[in-house]
C-alpha positions in Angstrom: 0.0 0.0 0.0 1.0 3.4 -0.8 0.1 6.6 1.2 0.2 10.2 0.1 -0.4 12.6 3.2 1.8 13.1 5.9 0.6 12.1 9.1 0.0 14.2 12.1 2.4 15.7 13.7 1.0 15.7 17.6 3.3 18.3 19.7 2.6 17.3 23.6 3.2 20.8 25.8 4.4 18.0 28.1 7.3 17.6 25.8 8.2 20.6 25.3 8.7 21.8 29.6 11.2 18.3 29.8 14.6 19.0 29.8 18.2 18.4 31.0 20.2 15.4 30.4 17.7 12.4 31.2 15.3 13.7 28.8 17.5 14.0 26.2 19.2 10.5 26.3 15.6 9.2 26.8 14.5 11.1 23.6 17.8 9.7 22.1 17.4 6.2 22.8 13.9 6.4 21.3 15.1 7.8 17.9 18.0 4.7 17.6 15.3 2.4 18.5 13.3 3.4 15.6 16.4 3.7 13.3 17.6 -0.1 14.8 13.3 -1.3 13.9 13.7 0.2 10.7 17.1 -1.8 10.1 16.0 -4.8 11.8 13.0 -5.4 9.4 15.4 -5.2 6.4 14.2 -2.0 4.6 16.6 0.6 5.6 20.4 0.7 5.8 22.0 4.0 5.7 22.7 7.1 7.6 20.9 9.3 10.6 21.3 12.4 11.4 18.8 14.1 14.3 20.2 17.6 15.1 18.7 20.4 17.7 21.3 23.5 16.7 24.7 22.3 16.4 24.3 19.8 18.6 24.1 16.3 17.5 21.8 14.2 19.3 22.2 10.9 17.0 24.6 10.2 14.4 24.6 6.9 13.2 24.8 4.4 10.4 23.2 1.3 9.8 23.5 -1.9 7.4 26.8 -2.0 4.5 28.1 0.8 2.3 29.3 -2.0 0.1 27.9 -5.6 0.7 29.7 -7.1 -1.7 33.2 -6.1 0.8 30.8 -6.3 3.4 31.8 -2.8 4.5 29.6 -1.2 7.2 27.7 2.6 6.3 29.1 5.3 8.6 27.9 8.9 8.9 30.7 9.9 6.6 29.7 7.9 4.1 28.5 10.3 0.5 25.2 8.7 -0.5 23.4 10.4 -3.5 20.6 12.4 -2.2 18.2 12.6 -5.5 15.9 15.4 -5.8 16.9 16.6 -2.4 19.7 18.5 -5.1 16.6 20.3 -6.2 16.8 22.7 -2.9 20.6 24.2 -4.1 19.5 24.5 -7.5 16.7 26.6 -6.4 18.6 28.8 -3.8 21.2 29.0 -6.5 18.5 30.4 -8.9 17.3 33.1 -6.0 21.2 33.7 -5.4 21.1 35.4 -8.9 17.9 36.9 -8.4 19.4 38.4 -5.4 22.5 39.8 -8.0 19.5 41.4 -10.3 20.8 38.6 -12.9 17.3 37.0 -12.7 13.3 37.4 -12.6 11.6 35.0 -10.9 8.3 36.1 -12.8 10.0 36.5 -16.2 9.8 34.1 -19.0 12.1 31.1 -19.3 12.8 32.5 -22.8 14.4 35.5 -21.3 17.2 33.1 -20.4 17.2 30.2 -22.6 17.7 29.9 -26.8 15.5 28.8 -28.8 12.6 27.8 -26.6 9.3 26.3 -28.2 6.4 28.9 -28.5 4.3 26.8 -26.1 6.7 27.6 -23.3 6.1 31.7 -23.6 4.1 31.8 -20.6 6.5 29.6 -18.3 8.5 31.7 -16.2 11.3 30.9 -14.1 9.1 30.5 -10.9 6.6 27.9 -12.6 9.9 25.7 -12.5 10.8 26.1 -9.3 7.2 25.5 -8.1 6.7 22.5 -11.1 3.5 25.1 -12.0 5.1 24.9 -15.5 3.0 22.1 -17.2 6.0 20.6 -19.1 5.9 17.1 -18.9 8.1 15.3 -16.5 11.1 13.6 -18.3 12.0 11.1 -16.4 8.0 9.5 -16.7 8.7 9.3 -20.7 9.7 5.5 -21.8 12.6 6.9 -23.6 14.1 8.2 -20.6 14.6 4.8 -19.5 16.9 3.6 -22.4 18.7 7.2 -22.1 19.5 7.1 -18.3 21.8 3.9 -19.4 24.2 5.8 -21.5 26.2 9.1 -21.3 23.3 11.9 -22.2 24.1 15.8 -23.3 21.9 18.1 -21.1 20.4 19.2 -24.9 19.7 15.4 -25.8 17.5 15.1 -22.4 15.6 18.9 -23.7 15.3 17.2 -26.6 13.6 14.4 -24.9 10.6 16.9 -24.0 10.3 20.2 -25.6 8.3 19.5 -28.3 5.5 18.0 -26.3 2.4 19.5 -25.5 1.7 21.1 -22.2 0.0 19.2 -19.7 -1.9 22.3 -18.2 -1.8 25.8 -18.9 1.5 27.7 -16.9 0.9 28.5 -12.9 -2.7 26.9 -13.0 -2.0 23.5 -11.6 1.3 21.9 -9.8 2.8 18.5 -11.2 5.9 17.7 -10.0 8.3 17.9 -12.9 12.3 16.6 -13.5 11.9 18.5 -16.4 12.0 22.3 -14.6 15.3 21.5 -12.8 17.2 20.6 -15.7 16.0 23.8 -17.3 16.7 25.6 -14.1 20.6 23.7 -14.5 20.7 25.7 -17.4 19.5 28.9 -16.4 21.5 28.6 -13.9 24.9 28.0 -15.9 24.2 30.6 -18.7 23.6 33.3 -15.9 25.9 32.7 -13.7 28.3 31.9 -16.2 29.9 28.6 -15.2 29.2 24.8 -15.1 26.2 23.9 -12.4 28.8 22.2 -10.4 31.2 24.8 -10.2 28.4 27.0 -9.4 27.6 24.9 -6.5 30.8 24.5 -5.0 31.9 28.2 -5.2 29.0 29.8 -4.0 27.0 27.0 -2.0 29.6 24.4 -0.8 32.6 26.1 -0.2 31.2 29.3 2.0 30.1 26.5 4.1 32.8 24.1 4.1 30.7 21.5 2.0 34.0 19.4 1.6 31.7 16.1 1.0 28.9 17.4 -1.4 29.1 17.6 -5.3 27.4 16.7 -8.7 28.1 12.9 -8.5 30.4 11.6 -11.7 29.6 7.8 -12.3 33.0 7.3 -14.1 34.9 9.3 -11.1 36.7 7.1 -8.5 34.7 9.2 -5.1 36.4 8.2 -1.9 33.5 6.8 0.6 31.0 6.8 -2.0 28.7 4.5 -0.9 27.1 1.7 -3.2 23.4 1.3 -3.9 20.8 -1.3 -4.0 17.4 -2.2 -4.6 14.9 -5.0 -2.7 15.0 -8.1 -4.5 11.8 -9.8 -6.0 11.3 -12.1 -2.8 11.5 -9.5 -0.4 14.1 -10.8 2.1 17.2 -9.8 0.5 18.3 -7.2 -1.8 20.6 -6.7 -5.3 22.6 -4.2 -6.5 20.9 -0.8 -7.9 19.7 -0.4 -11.7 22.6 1.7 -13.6 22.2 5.1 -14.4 24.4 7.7 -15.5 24.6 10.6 -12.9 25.4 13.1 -15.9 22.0 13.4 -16.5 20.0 14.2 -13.2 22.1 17.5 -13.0 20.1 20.3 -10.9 16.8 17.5 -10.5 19.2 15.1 -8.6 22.8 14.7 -9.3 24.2 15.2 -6.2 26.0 13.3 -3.4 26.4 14.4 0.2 27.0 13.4 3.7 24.9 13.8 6.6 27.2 15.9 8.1 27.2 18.4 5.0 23.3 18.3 5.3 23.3 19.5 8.7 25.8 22.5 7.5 24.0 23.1 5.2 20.7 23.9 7.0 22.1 25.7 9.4 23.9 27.8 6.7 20.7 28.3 4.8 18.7 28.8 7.8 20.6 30.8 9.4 21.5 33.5 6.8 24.3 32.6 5.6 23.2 31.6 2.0 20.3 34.2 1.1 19.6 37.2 2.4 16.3 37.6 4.7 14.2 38.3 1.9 15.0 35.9 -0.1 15.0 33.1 2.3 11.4 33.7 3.4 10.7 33.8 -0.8 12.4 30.2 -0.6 10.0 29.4 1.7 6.9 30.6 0.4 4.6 28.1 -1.2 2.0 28.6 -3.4 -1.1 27.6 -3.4 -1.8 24.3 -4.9 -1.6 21.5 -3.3 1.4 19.6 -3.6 2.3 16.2 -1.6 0.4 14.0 0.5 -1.4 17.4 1.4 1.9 19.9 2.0 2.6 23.2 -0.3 5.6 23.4 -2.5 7.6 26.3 -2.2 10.5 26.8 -4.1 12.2 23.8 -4.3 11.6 22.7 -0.4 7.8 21.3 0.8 5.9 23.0 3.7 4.4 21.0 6.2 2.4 23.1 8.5 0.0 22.3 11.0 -1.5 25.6 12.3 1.1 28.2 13.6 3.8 24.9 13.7 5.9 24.2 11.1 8.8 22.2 9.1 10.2 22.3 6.0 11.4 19.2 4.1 12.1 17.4 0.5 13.0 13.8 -0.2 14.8 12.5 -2.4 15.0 8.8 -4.5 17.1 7.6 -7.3 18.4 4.3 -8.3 19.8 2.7 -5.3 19.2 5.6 -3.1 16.7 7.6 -0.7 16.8 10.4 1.3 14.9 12.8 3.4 16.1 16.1 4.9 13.7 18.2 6.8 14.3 21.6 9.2 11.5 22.9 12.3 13.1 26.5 12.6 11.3 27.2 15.5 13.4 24.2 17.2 16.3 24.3 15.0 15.9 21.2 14.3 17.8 19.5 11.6 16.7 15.2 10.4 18.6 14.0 7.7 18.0 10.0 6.6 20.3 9.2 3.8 19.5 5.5 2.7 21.4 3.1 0.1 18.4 0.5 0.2 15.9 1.9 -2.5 12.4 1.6 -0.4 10.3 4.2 1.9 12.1 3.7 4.9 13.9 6.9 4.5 11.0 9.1 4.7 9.4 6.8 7.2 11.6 7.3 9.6 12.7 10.5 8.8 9.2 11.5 9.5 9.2 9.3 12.3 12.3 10.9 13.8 10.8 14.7 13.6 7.7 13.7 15.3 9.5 12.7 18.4 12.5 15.3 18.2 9.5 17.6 18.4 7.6 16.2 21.3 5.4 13.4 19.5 4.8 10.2 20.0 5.8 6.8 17.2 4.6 3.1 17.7 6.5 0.5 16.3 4.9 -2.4 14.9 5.0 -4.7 17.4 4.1 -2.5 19.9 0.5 -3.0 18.7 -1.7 -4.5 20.8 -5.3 -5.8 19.8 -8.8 -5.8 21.3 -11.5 -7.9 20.7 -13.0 -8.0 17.4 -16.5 -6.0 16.9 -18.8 -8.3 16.3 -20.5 -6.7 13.0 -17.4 -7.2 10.2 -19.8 -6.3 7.8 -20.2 -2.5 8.6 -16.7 -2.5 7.5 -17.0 -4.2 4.1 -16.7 -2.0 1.0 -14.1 -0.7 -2.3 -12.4 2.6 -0.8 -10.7 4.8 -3.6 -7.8 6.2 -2.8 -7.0 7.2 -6.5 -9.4 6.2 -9.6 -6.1 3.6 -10.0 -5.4 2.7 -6.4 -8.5 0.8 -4.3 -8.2 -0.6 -1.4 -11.2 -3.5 -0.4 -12.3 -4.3 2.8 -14.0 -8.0 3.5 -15.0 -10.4 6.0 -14.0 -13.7 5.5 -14.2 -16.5 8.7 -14.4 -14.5 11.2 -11.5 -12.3 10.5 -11.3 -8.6 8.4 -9.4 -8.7 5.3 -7.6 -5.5 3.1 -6.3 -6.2 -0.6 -4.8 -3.5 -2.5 -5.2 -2.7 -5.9 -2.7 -5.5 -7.5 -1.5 -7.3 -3.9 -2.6 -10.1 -2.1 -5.0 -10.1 0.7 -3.5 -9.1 4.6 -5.5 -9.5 7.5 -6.0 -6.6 9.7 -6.4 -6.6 13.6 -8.1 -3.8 16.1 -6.7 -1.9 18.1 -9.2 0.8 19.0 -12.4 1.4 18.2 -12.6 2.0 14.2 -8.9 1.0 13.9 -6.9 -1.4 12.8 -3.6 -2.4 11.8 -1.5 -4.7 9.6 1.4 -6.9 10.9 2.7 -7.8 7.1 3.3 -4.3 6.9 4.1 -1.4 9.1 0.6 -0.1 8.2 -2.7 1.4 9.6 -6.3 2.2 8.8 -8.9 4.1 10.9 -12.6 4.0 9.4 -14.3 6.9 9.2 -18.3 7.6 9.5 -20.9 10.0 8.6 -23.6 11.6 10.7 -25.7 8.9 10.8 -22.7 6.3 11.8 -22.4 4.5 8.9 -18.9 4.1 7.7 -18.2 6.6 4.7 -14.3 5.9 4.3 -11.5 4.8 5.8 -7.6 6.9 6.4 -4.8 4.7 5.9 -1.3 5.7 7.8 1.5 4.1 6.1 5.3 5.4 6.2 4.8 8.3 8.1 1.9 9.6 5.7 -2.2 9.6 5.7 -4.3 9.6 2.8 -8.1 9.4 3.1 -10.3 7.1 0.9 -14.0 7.7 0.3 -16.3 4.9 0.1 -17.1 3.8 -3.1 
């Protein structure tokens, strides 16, 4: 099952009066236990990083950088972070706009040759925002045979200019690969050097970003760490699907460290980077919804929940996950970088914000059950949670059944009234019901994220 809505995020006031050392460590211990579950079940291995300032309060690695050695990860291990890379190409995009070298609002055409008449109406912040309605490159079936061999940045264009829109410019948001490149070359014919050079001399270096750069498959990288991918059966695992990293540029290309994350959210977030202006522009969404119910800004998601707030992006690419998220109020900094391909990263990433920030996680087999209702049948129905993705609930001896669109059948066990939970999978779902009591549809919680179905 696949969710698309991040869960709550409850903030207990208890939380936030504890302090001093015991609290701490007992916070502490709780975030490695997760991380240790997470490793246990054999869908994460990687690199954690929970941060409150400067100070670290875990940072640790799990599972092998290289299983084939059988090397162990370790947080100075450079994993490639995916579209994570999608946050320096936009702050190196407002970096010119600070300079006056740049209009957010202008046209793409302003900046770029040659561009197709149905891209007159794009401007540079319908990138940033993927408001643009160019298709997204990396979904085309020819992207699939290029991402095998050396591509040019004009032979991946090439891959998409000349389609049609999917929506008119700024009137809908689908996320889009396609806007970063174009943003990578903004950025280079503006600023008037190679993306990666870009990067290093006005991102990286300032803030002593010695372990983050556009990733070179044919370069030999010290403590670049491998990648892999589950295997069929589910128990083991194989090494990652090749892909050249010349052609992610600005959408994805880059490698870091955990430890470069951390500088570099403090750096960001604490003005070092942008001026204050153009750091609360960075952070200004639109408003469209975006992901699993959070606002895309420019090139960062907001998650918000009243007046309390973080800021995050994830990141996945062949062999690789990651999640990096900030709470500026707390000035707190979680960075999961994973070398398993899977959801574990923003699982537990999300997992690891919630209780840095005073919340509460369950593990899986910390469920308990209660008795069964005795009425299975006021459960039974087909609940949408796309026109693709169904999930059906049925009764069958006794016991209360989920199958998902495509999967086999799990059984599901109570645990409250109205909710239940899965033990094949780290999964929930609570039933919801209309005025009259009837169930109308059901919210299933599934790697840190919520997503409500309506009965069909």
């Amino acid at each position: 099952m696949i969710a698309f809505r991040r869960a709550a995020l409850a903030l207990s006031p208890l939380a936030l009066l504890l302090s001093g050392t015991a609290a701490q460590a007992q916070d502490t211990d709780r975030m490695i236990e997760l991380a240790q579950a997470e490793a246990d079940s054999g869908t994460f291995m990687g690199a954690v990083l929970v941060a409150r300032g400067d100070e670290k309060l875990v940072d640790q690695a799990w599972g092998l950088a290289d299983a084939e050695w059988n090397v162990a990860n370790t947080p100075q291990g450079k994993f490639r972070i995916g579209s994570v890379t999608k946050q320096f190409t936009s702050v190196s995009i407002l970096l010119l706009a600070e300079e006056g070298k740049i209009d957010l609002d202008a046209p793409i055409s302003t900046y770029l040759d040659d561009t197709p008449e149905a891209w007159d109406a794009i401007t540079v912040r319908n990138l940033i925002r993927h408001t643009s309605g160019i298709p997204n490159v990396t979904s085309l079936e020819e992207f699939g045979r290029a991402a095998l061999l050396p591509t040019t940045q004009d032979e991946l264009i090439a891959m998409f200019r000349d389609l049609p829109l999917e929506f008119e410019p700024g009137s809908k948001f689908a996320y889009s690969n396609s806007g970063y490149v174009l943003l990578s070359r903004i950025v280079e014919k503006v600023g008037e050097m190679e993306l990666g050079e870009f990067y290093k001399t006005r991102l990286f270096d300032p803030l002593g970003m010695d372990d983050t750069a556009l990733d070179n498959t044919a370069a030999v990288v010290p403590m670049r760490v491998e990648g892999y991918s589950p295997s069929g059966d589910g128990a083991t695992y194989v090494n990652a699907a090749y892909v050249d990293m010349g052609i992610p540029t600005g959408a994805g290309a880059l490698y870091s460290t955990t430890d470069d994350l951390l500088a570099w959210q403090r750096g960001l977030f604490g003005g070092k980077v942008l001026s204050a202006a153009s750091l609360e522009t960075y952070l200004t969404p639109h408003d469209y919804e975006a992901f699993f119910g959070d606002t895309y800004a420019h090139g960062v998601l907001v998650d918000r929940e009243g007046e309390d707030v973080y800021y995050w992006h994830g990141g996945g690419i062949q062999g690789f996950n990651a999640w990096l998220s900030y709470d500026p109020v707390r000035e707190v900094t979680v960075a999961v970088l994973a070398n398993l391909n899977g959801g574990a990263a923003s699982k537990l990433g999300q997992d690891l914000m919630t209780l840095v920030r005073g919340g509460e996680v369950t593990l899986a087999n910390e469920r308990q059950t209660i008795a069964m209702p005795e009425d299975l049948s006021q459960f039974e129905g087909v609940y949408a949670l796309s026109p693709e993705f169904k999930i059906t609930v049925f009764a069958q001896d006794g016991r209360l059944m989920t199958q998902a669109t495509g999967q086999g059948a799990a059984e599901i066990f109570p645990e409250a009234e109205d909710r239940f939970f899965l033990t094949a999978i780290d999964a929930q779902i609570a039933f919801n019901r209309d005025e009259s009591g009837a169930v109308s549809g059901i919210t299933l919680f599934q790697n840190g994220r919520e997503f409500p179905a309506a009965k069909e």
